[in-house]
C-alpha positions, -999 to +999 in steps of 0.1 A: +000+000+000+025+024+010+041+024-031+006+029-042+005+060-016+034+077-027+023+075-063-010+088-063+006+116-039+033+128-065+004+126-089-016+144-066+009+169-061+022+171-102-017+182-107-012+210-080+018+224-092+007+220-132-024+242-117-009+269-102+018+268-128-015+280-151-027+307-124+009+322-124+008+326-161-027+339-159-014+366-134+020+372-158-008+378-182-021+414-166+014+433-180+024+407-205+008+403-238+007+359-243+029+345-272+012+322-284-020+302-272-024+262-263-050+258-294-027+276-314-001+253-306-023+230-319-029+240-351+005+251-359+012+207-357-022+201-380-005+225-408+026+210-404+015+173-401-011+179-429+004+201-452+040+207-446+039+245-442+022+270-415-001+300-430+000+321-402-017+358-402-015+372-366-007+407-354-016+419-317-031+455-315-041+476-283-080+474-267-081+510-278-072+500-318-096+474-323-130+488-334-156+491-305-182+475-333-164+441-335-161+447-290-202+447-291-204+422-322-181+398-299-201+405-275-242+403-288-228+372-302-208+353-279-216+363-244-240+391-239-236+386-204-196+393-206-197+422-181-222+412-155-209+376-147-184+364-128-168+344-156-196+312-160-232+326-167-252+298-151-284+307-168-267+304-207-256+269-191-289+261-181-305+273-212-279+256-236-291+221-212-324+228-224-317+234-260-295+203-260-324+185-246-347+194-270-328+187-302-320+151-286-353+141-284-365+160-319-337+139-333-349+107-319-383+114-329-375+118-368-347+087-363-380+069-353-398+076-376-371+073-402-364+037-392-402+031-395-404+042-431-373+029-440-358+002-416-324+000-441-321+037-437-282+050-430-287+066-396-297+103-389-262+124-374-264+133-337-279+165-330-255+198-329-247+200-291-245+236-281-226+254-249-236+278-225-193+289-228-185+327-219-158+348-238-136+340-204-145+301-205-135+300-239-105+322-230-095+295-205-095+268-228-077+283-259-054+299-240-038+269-220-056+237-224-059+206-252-098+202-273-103+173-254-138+170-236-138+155-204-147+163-172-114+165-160-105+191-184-143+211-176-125+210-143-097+231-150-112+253-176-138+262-144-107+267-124-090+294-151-118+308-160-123+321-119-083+329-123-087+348-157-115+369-132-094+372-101-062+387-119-072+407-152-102+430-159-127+424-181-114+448-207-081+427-207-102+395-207-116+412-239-082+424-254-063+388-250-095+372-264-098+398-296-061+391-300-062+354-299-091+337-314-094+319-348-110+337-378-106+313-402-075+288-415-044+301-394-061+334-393-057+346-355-070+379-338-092+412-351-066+428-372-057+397-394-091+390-395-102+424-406-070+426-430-079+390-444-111+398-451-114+435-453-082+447-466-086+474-434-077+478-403-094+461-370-100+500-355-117+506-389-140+478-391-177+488-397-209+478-378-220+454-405-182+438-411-178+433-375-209+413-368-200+396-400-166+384-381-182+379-350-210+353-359-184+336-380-168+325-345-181+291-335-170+278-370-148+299-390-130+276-412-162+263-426-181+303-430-143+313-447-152+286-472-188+296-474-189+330-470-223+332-490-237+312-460-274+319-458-272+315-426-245+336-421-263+368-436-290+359-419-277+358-384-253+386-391-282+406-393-298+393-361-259+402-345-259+443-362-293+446-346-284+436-311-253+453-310-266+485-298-275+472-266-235+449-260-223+469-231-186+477-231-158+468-204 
């Protein structure tokens, strides 16, 4: 027993450190702009692995140079709870449970009655599972952990996210995020995004562009493919009309 001890204590301990490892970059984070995130990382290996070669457009500009538009796009679109919460917005879970529910049990319905009509019928796809994630949650993750989905790993992106709160304000939440996240195939941050697709700057972005970037978020590879989405005119327009009301850090 006592070798069994010892080794789930040095585990035990290796996951302490590992943690607070993460909060000290967090708090590093406040005065210094990150390199480079974890999901970054990532995709840096796909290119190589996949294609030999790294496109890469990235270029990190000031809170104040990035166009308040795309700040209330982001916003409306992502997490329009961003400045009231404490970093998880329990409700958006609670609704995104609910949604989840719903479209489980529609798509068991029509597999139903699929397999009634047509008992050699291929298989209807899972339903679309959507998150209740806030701009900090997804923060967390992209900055410092792997795409896995386990529990374990919903652990410590609950953990960051409360550090990403405790050490940086919301505007620099906001800044790191706007800096960092994917706009398309090694497309990172507003002002390669608004370059790549606007041949502008990100200060210069207008309303319509930037809620045009923002709802392209959750899946930007696939709208940079299809940028005459249906969908994505038609939600871009729901996003410019709720902008008005995305309060600002």
């Amino acid at each position: 027993m006592k070798p069994l001890l010892r080794w789930l204590t040095l585990v035990l301990l290796a996951a302490v450190a590992l943690e607070l490892f993460f909060v000290l970059r967090i708090a590093l984070m406040a005065v210094v702009d990150p390199q480079s995130t974890s999901f970054q990382r990532s995709e840096i290996w796909a290119q190589l692995h996949s294609r030999g070669s790294v496109r890469w457009q990235q270029q990190w500009v000031p809170y104040a140079q990035i166009s308040d538009h795309l700040k209330r796009a982001v916003i409306a679109s992502e997490d329009d709870g961003f400045v009231a919460h404490e970093g998880v917005d329990w409700n958006a879970i609670e609704k995104a449970w609910e949604r989840n529910a719903r479209a489980e049990a529609q798509a068991q319905a029509r597999a139903g009655k699929a397999a009634k009509a047509a008992p050699a019928a291929r298989p209807a796809r899972p339903p679309k599972i959507r998150g209740g994630s806030t701009i900090t949650q997804q923060l967390a993750k992209n900055l410092l952990l792997s795409g896995e989905r386990t529990l374990l790993r919903k652990g410590q992106e609950f953990i960051l996210t409360m550090a990403l709160e405790l050490f940086l304000s919301k505007q620099r939440i906001l800044e790191i995020y706007l800096n960092n996240v994917e706009w398309g195939e090694g497309v990172f941050g507003a002002e390669a995004a608004a370059q790549h697709y606007y041949r502008k700057s990100a200060a210069r972005l207008a309303p319509a562009e930037a809620a045009r970037l923002a709802v392209m978020l959750p899946a930007p590879k696939r709208f940079e493919k299809t940028p005459g989405s249906a969908y994505l005119a038609g939600r871009t327009r729901t996003i410019l009309a709720r902008m008005g009301s995305a309060e600002l850090p």
